[in-house]
C-alpha positions as CSV (number, residue, x, y, z in Angstrom):
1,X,180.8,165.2,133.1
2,X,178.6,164.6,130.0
3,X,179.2,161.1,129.5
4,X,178.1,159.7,132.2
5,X,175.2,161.3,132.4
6,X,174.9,160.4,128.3
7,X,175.8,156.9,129.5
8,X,173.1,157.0,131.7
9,X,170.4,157.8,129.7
10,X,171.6,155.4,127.1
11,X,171.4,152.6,129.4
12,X,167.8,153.8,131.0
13,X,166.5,153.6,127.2
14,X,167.9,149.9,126.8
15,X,166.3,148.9,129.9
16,X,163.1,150.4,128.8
17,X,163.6,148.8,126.0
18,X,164.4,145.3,127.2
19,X,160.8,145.2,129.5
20,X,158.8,146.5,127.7
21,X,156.6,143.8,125.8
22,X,155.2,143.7,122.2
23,X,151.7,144.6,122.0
24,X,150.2,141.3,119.9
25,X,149.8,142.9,116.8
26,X,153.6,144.1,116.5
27,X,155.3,140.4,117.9
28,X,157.3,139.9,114.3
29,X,157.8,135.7,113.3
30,X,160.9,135.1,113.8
31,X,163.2,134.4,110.7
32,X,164.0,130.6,110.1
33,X,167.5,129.9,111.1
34,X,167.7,127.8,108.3
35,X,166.4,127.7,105.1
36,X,168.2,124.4,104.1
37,X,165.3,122.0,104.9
38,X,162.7,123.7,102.5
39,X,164.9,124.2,99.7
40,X,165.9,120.6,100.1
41,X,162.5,119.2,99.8
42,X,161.5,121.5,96.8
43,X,164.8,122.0,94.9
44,X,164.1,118.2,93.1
45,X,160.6,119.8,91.9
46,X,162.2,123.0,90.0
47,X,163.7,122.3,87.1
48,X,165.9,124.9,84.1
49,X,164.0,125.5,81.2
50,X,165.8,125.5,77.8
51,X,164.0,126.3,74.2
52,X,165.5,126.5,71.1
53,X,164.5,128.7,67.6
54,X,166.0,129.2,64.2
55,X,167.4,132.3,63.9
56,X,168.1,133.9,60.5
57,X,171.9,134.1,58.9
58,X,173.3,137.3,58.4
59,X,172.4,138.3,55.1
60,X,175.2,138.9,52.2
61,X,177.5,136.8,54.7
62,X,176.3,133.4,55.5
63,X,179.3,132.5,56.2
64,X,180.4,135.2,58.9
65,X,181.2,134.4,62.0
66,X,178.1,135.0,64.8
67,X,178.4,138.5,66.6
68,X,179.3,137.5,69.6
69,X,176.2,138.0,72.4
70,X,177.1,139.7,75.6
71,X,173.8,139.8,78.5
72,X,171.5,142.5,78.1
73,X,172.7,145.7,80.2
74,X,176.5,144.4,80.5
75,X,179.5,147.0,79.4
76,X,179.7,144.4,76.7
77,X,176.4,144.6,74.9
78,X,177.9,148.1,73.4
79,X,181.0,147.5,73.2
80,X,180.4,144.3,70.4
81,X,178.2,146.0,68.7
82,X,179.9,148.8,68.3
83,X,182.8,146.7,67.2
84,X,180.6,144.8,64.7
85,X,179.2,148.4,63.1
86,X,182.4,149.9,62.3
87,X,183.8,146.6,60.6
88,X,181.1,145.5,58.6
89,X,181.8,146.4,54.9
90,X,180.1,149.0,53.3
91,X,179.7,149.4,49.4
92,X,181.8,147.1,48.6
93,X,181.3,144.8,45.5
94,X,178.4,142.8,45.1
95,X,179.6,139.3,46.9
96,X,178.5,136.3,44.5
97,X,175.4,134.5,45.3
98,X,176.5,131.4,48.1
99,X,173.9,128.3,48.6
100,X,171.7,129.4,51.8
101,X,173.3,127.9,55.0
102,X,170.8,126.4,57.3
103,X,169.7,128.9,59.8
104,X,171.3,128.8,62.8
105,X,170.2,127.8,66.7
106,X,168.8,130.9,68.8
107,X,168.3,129.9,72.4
108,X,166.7,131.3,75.7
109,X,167.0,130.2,79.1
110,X,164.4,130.0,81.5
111,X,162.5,127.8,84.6
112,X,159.6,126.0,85.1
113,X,158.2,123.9,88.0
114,X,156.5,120.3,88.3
115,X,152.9,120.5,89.6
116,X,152.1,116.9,88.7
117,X,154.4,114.0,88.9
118,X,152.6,111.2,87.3
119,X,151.5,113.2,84.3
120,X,154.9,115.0,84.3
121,X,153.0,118.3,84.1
122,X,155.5,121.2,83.7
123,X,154.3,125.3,84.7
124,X,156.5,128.2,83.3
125,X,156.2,131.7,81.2
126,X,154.8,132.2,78.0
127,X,157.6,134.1,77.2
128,X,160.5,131.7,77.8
129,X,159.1,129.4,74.7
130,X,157.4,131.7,72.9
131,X,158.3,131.1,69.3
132,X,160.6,127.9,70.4
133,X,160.4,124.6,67.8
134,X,162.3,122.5,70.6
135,X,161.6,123.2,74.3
136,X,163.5,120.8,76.7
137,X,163.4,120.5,80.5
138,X,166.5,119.7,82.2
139,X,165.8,118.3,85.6
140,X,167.4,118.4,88.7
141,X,170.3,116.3,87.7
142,X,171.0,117.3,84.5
143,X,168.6,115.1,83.1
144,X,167.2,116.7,79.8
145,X,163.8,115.8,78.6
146,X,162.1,117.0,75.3
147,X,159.0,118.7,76.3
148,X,155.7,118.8,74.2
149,X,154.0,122.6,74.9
150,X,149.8,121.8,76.0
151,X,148.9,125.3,75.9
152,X,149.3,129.0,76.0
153,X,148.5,132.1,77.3
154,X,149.7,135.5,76.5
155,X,147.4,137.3,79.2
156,X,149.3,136.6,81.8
157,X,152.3,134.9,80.5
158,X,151.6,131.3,81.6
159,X,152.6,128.3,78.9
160,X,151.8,124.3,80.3
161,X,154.6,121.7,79.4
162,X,154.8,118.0,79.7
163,X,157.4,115.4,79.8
164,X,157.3,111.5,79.6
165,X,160.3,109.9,81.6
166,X,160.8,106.8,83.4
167,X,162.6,108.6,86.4
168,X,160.5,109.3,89.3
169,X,160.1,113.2,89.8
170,X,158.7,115.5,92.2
171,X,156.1,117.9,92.4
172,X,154.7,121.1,94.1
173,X,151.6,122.3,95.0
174,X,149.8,125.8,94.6
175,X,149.2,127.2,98.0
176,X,146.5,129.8,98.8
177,X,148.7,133.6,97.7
178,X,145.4,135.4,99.2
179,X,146.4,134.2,102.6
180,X,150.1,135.9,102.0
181,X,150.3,139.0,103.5
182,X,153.2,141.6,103.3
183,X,156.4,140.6,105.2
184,X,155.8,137.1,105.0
185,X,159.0,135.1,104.3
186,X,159.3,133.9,100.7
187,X,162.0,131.5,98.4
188,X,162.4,131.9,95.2
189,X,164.1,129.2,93.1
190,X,165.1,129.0,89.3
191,X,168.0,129.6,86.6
192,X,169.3,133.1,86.9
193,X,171.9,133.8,84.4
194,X,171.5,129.5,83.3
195,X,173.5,128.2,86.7
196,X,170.6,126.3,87.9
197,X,169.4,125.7,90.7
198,X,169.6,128.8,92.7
199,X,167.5,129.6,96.1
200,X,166.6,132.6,97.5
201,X,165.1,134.4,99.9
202,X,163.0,137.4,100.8
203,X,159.8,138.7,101.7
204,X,156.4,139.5,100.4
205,X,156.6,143.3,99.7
206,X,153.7,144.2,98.0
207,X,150.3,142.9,96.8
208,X,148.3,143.5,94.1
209,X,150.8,145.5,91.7
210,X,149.7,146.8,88.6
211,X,153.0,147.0,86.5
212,X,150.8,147.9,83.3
213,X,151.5,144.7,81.7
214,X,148.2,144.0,80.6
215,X,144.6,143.9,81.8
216,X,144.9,141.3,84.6
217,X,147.8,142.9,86.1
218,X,147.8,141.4,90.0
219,X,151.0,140.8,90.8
220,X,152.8,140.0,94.3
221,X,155.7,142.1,94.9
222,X,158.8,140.6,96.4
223,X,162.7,141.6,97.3
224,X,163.7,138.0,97.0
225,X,166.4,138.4,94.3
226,X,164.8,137.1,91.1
227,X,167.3,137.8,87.9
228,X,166.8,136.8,84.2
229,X,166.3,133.4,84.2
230,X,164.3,133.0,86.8
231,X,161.5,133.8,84.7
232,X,158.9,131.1,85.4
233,X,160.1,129.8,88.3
234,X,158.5,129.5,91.6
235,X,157.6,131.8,94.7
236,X,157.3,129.6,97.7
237,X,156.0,130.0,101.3
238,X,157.1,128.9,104.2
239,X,155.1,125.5,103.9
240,X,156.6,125.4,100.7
241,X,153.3,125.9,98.3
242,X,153.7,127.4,95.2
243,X,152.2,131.2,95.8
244,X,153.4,133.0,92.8
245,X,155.5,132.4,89.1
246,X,158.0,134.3,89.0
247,X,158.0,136.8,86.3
248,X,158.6,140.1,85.6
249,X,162.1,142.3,87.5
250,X,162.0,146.1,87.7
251,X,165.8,146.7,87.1
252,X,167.9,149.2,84.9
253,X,170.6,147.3,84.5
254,X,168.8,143.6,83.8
255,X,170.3,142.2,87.3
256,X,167.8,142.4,90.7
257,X,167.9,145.5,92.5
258,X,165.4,143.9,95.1
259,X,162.1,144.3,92.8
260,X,160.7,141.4,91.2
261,X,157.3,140.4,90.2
262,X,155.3,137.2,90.7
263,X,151.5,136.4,88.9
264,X,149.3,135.3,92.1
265,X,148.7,130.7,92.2
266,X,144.9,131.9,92.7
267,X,145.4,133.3,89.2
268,X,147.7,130.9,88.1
269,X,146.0,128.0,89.1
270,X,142.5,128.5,87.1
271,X,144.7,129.2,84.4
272,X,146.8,126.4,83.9
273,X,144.0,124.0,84.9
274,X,142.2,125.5,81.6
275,X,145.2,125.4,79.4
276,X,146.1,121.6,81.3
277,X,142.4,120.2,80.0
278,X,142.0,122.1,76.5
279,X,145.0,123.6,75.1
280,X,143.4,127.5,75.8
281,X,141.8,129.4,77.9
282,X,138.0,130.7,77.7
283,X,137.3,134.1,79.5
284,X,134.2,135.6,80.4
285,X,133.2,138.8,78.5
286,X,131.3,141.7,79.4
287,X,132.0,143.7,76.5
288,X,132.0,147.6,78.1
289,X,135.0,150.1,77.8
290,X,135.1,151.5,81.3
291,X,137.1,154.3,83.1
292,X,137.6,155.4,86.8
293,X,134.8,156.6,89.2
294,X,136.5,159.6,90.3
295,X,136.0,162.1,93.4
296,X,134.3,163.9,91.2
297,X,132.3,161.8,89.0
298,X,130.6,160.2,92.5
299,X,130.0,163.7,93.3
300,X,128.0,164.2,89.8
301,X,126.4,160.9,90.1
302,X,125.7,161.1,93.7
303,X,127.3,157.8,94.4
304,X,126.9,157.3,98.1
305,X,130.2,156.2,100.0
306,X,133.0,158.2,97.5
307,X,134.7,156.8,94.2
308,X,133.8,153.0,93.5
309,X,133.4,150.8,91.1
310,X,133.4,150.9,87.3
311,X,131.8,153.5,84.9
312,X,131.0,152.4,81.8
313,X,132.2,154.6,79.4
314,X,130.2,152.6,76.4
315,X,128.5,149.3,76.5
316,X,129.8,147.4,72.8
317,X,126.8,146.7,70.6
318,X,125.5,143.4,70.8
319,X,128.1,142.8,73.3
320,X,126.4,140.6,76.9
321,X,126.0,143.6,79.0
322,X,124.1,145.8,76.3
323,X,121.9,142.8,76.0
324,X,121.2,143.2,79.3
325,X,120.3,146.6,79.1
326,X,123.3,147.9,80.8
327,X,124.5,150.9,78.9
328,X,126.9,154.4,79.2
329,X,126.4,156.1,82.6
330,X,125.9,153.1,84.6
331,X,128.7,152.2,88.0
332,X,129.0,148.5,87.9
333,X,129.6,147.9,91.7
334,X,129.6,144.6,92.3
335,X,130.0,141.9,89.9
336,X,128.7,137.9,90.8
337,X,128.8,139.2,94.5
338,X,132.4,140.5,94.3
339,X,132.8,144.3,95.1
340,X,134.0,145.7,92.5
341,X,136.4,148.4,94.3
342,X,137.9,150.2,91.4
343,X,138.0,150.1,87.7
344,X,140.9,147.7,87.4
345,X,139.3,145.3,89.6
346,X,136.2,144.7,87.1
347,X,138.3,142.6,84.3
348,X,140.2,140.5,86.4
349,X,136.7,139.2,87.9
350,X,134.8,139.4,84.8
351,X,137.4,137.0,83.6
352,X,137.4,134.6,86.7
353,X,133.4,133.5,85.8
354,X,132.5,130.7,83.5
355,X,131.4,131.4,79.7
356,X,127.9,131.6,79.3
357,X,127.1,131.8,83.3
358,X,123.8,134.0,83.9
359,X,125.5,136.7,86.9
360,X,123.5,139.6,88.5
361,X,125.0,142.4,88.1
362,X,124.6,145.5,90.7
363,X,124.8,148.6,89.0
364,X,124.1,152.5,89.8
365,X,122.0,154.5,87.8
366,X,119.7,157.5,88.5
367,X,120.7,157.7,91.6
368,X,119.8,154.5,92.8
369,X,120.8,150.6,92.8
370,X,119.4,148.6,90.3
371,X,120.5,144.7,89.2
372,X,120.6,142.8,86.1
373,X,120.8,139.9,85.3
374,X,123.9,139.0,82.1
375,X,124.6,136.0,80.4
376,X,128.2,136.5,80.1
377,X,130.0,136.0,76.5
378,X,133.1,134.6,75.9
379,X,136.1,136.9,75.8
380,X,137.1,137.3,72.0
381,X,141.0,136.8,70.8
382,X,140.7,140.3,69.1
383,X,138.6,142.9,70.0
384,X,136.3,144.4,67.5
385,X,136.5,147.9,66.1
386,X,133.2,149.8,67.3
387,X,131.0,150.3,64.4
388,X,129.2,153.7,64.0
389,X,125.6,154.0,63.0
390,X,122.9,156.5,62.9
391,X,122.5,159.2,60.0
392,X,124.4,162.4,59.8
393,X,123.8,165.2,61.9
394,X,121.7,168.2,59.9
395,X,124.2,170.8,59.9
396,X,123.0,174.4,61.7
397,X,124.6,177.1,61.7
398,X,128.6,177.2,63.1
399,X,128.3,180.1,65.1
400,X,130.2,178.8,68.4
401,X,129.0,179.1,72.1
402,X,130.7,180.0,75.2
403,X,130.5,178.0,78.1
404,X,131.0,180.5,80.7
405,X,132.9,179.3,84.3
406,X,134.1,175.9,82.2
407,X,136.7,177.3,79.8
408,X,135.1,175.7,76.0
409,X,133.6,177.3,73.0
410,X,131.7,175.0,71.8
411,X,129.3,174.5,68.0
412,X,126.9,172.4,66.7
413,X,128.5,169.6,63.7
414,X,128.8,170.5,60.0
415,X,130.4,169.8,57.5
416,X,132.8,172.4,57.4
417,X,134.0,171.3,61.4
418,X,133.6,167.5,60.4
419,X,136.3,168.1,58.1
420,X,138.7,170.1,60.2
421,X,138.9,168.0,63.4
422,X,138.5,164.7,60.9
423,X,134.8,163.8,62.5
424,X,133.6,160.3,61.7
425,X,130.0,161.1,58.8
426,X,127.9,159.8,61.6
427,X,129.4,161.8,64.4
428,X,126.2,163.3,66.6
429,X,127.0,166.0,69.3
430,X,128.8,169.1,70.3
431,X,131.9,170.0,69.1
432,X,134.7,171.7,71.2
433,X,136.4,174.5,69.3
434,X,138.5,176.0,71.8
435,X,139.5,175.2,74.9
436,X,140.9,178.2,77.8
437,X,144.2,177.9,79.0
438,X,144.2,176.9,83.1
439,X,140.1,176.5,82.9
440,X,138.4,173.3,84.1
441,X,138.1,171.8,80.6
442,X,141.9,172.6,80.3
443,X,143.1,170.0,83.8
444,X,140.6,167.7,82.1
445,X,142.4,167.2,79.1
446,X,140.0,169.1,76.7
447,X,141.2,169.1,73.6
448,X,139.7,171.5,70.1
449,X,137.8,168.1,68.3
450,X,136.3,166.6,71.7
451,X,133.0,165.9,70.6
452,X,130.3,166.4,73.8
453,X,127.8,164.0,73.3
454,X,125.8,163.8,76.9
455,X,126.2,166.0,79.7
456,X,124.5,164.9,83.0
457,X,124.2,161.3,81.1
458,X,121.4,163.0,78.9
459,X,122.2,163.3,75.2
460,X,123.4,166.4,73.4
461,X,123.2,167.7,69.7
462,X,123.0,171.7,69.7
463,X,124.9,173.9,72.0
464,X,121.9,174.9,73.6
465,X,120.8,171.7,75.1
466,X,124.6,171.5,76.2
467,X,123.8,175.4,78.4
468,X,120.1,174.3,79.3
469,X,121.4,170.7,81.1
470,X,124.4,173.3,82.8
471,X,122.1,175.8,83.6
472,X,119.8,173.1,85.3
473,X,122.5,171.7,87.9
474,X,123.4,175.4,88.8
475,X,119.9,175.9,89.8
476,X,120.2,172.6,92.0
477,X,123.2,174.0,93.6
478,X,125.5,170.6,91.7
479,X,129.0,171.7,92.0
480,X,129.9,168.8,89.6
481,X,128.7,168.4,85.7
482,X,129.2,165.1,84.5
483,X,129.9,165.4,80.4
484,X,130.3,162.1,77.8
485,X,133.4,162.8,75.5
486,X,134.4,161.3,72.5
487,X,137.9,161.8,71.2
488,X,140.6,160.1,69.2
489,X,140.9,157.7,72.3
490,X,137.3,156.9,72.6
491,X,134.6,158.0,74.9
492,X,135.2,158.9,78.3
493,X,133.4,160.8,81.1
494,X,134.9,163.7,82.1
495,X,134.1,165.8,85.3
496,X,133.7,169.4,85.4
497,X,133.4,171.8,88.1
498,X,131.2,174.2,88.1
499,X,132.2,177.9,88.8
500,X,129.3,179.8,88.7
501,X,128.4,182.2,86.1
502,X,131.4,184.4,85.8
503,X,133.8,182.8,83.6
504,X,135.7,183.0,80.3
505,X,136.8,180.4,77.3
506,X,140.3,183.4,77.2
């Protein structure tokens, strides 16, 4: 008589079940019933975003007709153009010159959101008018409005609009997204596929994504179905503020698969404030190349509390921080009073602080805190190219060295090496000639023409000083040696590990 007795125990677990109260911490909010309130009240507020480009004709056949365009990632896309390739003549005779017809009409299909009614103030991407001549918002009922574009910005993919109507509109407002916290309930509302007007819903499932789309990467994570077209529309809470613009889907196909993207309003908002007032926006600017404080590299540098901050893997001449004496070696740990918790953190709130503010930095260098004081620069469009200096290193003789338990043969710089791993004229250091397979130098990513110029942030020029600063941090049982690289990529600081004496470059 298993069932029963199956039955039984089925029915013991549901009881259990059934009495057995939350603890605080895992009582779930309960979902809305209903969405149809919100999206009533914030619906008017959204509006379809439509910008228009000349697009070139076809050359040889201006007067062809258009290849027909099928969305991205439908079982159409190929098939036209497919079509289009095996029909379209080849070698024929040269067809007679034809007066120029005028270009035709590209257009994209995007959303946007009112923030400000009076001044008809309009938030979307970047990318749904970049290169547009006619941008025009079409409003909830169809009304369509030619927009004038206030100002860009690429960095995070924010463009400003604003329309002059007589009709009343309605706005939004940008809620606090540091307050949202994974699982929250979230709408999202904009023009997938152009049909307008399209709610819906999800939940927050993930903060602070990096997605590698540039350096202020910060985005919210969310399953709400967000499709193309939905691109700078809005992410709403529940008390329907503005915490995110929608912008960015992880799909294969081009459709949702339950991944979308949305940049933070506590990034947004500074933002389009900036590009509201003055047409741009003005970033602070350090001016250091920095890297990730590794396991390791806190080992080597003695960092107390593990892998934090930033290390500066080279301050930019003349840049704000190496006026402020802050140069390669130094962990920049906290920032204005912000921790500065990893590497990625750094330019994000570098960036936040006003141009030409004086902020103490808190930084670690020989094994201690120390703070500066920098007046921070302003962020320039294009970085500079880093400009050697210093006279060429006396050549000695190119007999190479062996770094025994690290896996590198290393020899001093001449001219003879210069020209084989294409060395800059003013190149100082060690150069690495050979690198062991499955050796330390090897999981570093080592490569022959690495130039070593400071191990234990000490300068290096001769192979010897490069054994002597090793043999040193064996003889203070260091497990960790702490080397300055420069490659095609730049410098970077690159952990070794020590493994005693025994050891060969293979």
């Amino acid at each position: 008589m298993r069932l029963p007795s199956m039955r039984f125990a089925v029915l013991a677990l549901a009881a259990a079940m059934a009495v057995a109260p939350l603890a605080p911490a895992a009582q779930a909010q309960r979902a809305p019933e209903t969405f149809a309130p919100l999206a009533r009240q914030l619906l008017p507020a959204v509006v379809n975003i439509s910008s228009t480009q000349a697009v070139q004709a076809r050359p040889g056949r201006p007067d062809a007709p258009d290849v027909p365009q099928a969305p991205p990632g439908s079982p159409f896309e190929e098939f036209f153009r497919d079509f289009f390739n095996r029909n379209r003549p080849e070698g024929g005779p040269q067809q007679p010159q034809q007066p120029q017809r005028p270009q035709r009409r590209g257009q994209s299909l995007g959303s946007g959101f009112i923030i400000d009614a009076q001044a008809g103030i309009v938030v979307t991407n970047n990318h749904v008018i970049d290169g547009a001549d006619e941008i025009n918002v079409i409003l909830s009922d169809n009304t369509s409005i030619r927009a004038e574009l206030l100002g860009t910005d690429p960095r995070t993919d924010i463009a400003v609009l604003r329309i002059r109507t007589d009709k009343p509109l309605t706005a939004v407002t940008f809620g606090n997204s540091d307050e949202a916290q994974v699982g929250d309930w979230v709408l999202a509302i904009g023009n997938p596929f152009g049909l307008g007007g399209s709610v819906t819903a999800g939940i927050v499932s993930a903060r602070g994504r990096d997605i590698r789309q540039g350096l202020y990467d910060d985005f919210i994570q969310t399953d709400a179905a967000i499709n193309r077209g939905n691109s700078g529309g809005p992410l709403f809470n529940m008390a329907g503020q503005v915490i995110g613009i929608n912008t960015a889907i992880y799909s294969p196909s081009g459709g949702s698969i339950g991944i979308g993207f949305s940049i933070p309003s506590n990034l947004a908002q500074r933002i389009v404030a900036q590009l509201r007032d003055g047409g741009r926006v003005r970033r602070g600017w350090l001016g250091v190349n920095i890297q990730q404080v590794t396991d390791e590299i806190a080992e080597a540098l003695r960092l107390p509390g593990g892998a934090r901050g930033a290390l500066v893997a080279r301050a930019q001449d003349d840049g704000p921080a190496a006026k402020a004496g802050i140069r390669s070696g130094d962990v920049i740990l906290r920032f204005n009073g912000a921790d500065v918790r990893e590497m990625r953190n750094l330019p994000r709130i570098v960036a936040d602080n006003t141009v030409g503010a004086q902020v103490p930095v808190v930084i670690w260098r020989d094994g201690k805190e120390e703070t500066v004081t920098v007046t921070l620069g302003e962020l320039p469009t294009e970085q500079a190219q880093a400009a050697g200096g210093g006279q060429p290193a006396q050549p000695e003789p190119a007999r190479p060295v062996e770094l025994t338990g690290l896996g590198l043969l290393v020899a001093p710089i001449t001219d003879e090496l210069r020209q084989r791993f294409s060395l800059r004229a003013e190149q100082r250091g060690v150069v690495i000639v050979e690198v062991a397979p499955n050796s330390p130098a090897a999981e570093r990513e080592l490569r022959p023409g690495d130039v070593i110029v400071e191990v234990q942030q000490e300068r290096v020029t001769t192979p010897a000083e490069v054994q002597e600063r090793i043999a040193r941090l064996r003889q203070q049982n260091r497990g960790v040696a702490l080397f300055a690289v420069e490659g095609q990529g730049g410098q970077r600081f690159v952990p070794l590990r020590l493994r005693g004496e025994r050891g060969s470059p293979g």
